[in-house]
Structure formats: structure tokens, C-alpha cells
C-alpha positions as CSV (number, residue, x, y, z in Angstrom):
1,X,19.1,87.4,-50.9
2,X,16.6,86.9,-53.7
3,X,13.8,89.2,-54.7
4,X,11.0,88.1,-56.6
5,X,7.7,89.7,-58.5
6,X,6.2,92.7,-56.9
7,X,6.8,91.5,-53.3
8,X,10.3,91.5,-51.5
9,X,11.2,87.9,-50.8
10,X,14.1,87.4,-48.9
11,X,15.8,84.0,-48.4
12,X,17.4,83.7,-45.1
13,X,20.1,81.2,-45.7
14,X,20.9,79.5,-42.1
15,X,17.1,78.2,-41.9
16,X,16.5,77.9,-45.8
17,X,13.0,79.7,-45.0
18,X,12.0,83.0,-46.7
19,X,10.6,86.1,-45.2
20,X,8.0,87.9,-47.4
21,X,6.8,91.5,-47.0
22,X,4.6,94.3,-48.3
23,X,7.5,95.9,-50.2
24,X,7.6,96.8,-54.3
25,X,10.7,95.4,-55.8
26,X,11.2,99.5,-56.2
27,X,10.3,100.5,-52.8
28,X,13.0,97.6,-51.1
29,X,15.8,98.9,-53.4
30,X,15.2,102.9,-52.5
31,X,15.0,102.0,-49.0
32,X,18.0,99.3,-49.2
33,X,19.7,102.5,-50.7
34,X,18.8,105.1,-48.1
35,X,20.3,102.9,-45.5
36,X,23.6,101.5,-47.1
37,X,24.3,105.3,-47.3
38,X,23.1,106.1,-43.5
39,X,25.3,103.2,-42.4
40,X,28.3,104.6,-44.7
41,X,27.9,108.0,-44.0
42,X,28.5,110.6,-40.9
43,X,26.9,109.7,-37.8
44,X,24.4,113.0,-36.9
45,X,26.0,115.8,-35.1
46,X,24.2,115.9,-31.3
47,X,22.5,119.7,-31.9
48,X,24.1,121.7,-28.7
49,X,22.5,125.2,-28.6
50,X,23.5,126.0,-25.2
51,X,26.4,126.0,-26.2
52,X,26.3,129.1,-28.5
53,X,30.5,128.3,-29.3
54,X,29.7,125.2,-31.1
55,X,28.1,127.5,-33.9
56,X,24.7,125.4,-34.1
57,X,22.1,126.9,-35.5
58,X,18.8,128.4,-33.5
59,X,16.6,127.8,-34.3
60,X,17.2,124.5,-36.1
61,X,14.9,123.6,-39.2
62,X,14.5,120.1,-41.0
63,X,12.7,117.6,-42.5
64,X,12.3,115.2,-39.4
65,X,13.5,111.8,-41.0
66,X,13.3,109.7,-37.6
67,X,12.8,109.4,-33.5
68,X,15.4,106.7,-32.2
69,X,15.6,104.8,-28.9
70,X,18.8,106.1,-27.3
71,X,20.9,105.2,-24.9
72,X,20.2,105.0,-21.1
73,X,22.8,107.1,-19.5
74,X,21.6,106.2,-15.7
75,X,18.5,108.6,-15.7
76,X,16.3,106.6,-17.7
77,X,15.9,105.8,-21.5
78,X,16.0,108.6,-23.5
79,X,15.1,109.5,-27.5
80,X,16.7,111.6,-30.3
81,X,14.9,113.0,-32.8
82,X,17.0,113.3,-36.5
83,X,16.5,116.4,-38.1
84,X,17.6,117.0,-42.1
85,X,18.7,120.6,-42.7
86,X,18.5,122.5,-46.2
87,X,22.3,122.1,-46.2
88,X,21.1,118.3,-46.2
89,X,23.4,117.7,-42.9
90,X,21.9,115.5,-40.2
91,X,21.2,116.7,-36.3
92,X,20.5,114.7,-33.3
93,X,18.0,116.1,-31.0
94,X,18.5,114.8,-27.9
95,X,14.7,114.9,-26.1
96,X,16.1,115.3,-23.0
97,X,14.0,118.2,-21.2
98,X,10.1,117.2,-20.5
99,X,9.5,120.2,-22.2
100,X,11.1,119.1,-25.3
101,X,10.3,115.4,-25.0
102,X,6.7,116.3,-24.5
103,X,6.7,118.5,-27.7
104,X,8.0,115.5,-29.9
105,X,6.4,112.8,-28.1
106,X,3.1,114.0,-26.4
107,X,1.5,116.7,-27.8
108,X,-1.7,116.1,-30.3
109,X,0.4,118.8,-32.6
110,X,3.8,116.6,-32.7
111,X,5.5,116.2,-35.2
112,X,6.0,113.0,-37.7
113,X,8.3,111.7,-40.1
114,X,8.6,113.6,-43.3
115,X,7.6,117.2,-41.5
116,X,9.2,120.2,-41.6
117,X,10.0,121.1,-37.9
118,X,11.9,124.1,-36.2
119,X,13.1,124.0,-32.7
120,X,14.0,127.0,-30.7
121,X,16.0,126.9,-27.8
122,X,14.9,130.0,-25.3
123,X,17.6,129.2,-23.0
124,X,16.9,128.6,-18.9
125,X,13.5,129.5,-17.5
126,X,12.5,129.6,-13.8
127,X,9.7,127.7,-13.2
128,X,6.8,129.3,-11.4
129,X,5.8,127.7,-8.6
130,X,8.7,125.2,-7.8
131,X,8.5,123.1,-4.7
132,X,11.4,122.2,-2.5
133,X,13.6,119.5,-3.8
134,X,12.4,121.0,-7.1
135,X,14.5,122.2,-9.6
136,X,13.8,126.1,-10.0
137,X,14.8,126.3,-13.5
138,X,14.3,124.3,-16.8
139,X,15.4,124.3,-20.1
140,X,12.6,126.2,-22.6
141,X,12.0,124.5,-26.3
142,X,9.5,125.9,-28.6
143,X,8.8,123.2,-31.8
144,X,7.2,124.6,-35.0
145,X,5.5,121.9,-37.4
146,X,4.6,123.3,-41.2
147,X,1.5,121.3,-41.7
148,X,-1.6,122.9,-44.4
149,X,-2.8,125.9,-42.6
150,X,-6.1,125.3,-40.6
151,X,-9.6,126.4,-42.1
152,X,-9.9,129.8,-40.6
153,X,-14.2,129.9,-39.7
154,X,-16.4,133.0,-38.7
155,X,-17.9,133.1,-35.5
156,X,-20.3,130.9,-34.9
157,X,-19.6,128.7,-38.1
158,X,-19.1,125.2,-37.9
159,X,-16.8,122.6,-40.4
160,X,-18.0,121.3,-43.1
């Protein structure tokens, strides 16, 4: 590998070409860091809060660092969310529920990387209005984001 200038160069040695992208010399090595020490450290801990004998907390709160693909376990692909607690120890978030998945993934208030995020579990709910062949119950998620508080405007007062 061979860095060069202000731009990340690297030389890929079985077709002699080179790869350049939009990295600082800086930037490459912090982020070349960062995952050296993801690859050599603990692999997250999947957060279980239904299952209150595992000791995990609830609500969780962290700085979300990623959402990853996972793995399709025969109902379809699925994605974790990586949380960073205080404690700086790393939690999988499996978005399995469509409550929760739709929290992380579809809302216009989701969250992104960097973001301080807490997620509640509120255990089982039964859903109102279930069809047959429905399921009666689901499993209730509330997700906090700390973003800058919103503008708060007097009636009838427009942004500026």
C-alpha cells in the first residue's frame, strides 16, 4: 500500500493499478485505525430487553456509529443498528419489528450516524384492529434522537 500527497493512493498489487480517493492522508489513517480496532475487538452484544435476565439496559442510549446488512434467517433480510454506550461498549439492535425497523429506517425523524439515540422497549402490545391470520400483538419501540431543539413560533408566526 502506498499513500501519497493529500489524497489516499492505494496500489493494488495483483493488477499493478492504483485506486485513488477523496481521503486526507489524516482522515485514511483515523479511519484505518478505527477499523483495525473494530476487527480486533469484541463483536457487539445483540441488545435483548425482553429478556429482563440478561441485565440489558432500558432504555438503551448511544451514539449510533452504524446500520449493517444482516443476515437472512429465512424471513427476509434484516438490519442492525450499532449503538455506542457512555460505558463505550457496543450493542446490536436487531431491527426486527416494523415498528422498530420503521423508526430507524423510515421515519423523516430517523436517526443517523453520529446521533445520540435512546430506544425503549414497552414490551408486547395488542394491536387494535387485527384481522384474522393477523397477529394480535407486536412488539412496541419508542426511539429518541437528541438533535438542536426546534424553533418554538407563536401562533400564527411563520420561519424566518
Amino acid at each position: 500500500m502506498v499513500i501519497a500527497s493529500q489524497t489516499a493512493r492505494l496500489a493494488l498489487s495483483e493488477t499493478g493499478s492504483t485506486l485513488e480517493c477523496d481521503l486526507s492522508v489524516h482522515d485514511f489513517n483515523e479511519r484505518a485505525a478505527s477499523l483495525a480496532k473494530r476487527a480486533n475487538g469484541p463483536r457487539p452484544e445483540s441488545w435483548r430487553p425482553d429478556k429482563p435476565e440478561l441485565g440489558h439496559p432500558n432504555p438503551i442510549v448511544g451514539v449510533l456509529l452504524r446500520v449493517l446488512d444482516g443476515p437472512d434467517r429465512g424471513y427476509g433480510p434484516t438490519k442492525i443498528a450499532e449503538l455506542q454506550d457512555s460505558g463505550g461498549q457496543t450493542w446490536a439492535v436487531w431491527l426486527l419489528g416494523h415498528v422498530l425497523r420503521a423508526e430507524f429506517l423510515e421515519s423523516p425523524s430517523a436517526p443517523v450516524a453520529g446521533e445520540l439515540v435512546a430506544v425503549s422497549y414497552e414490551g408486547r402490545r395488542r394491536r387494535q384492529g387485527a384481522r384474522p391470520g393477523e397477529p394480535a400483538e407486536y412488539e412496541s419501540y419508542r426511539v429518541v434522537v437528541d438533535r438542536e431543539p426546534a424553533t418554538t413560533l407563536a401562533v400564527g408566526e411563520g420561519l424566518r
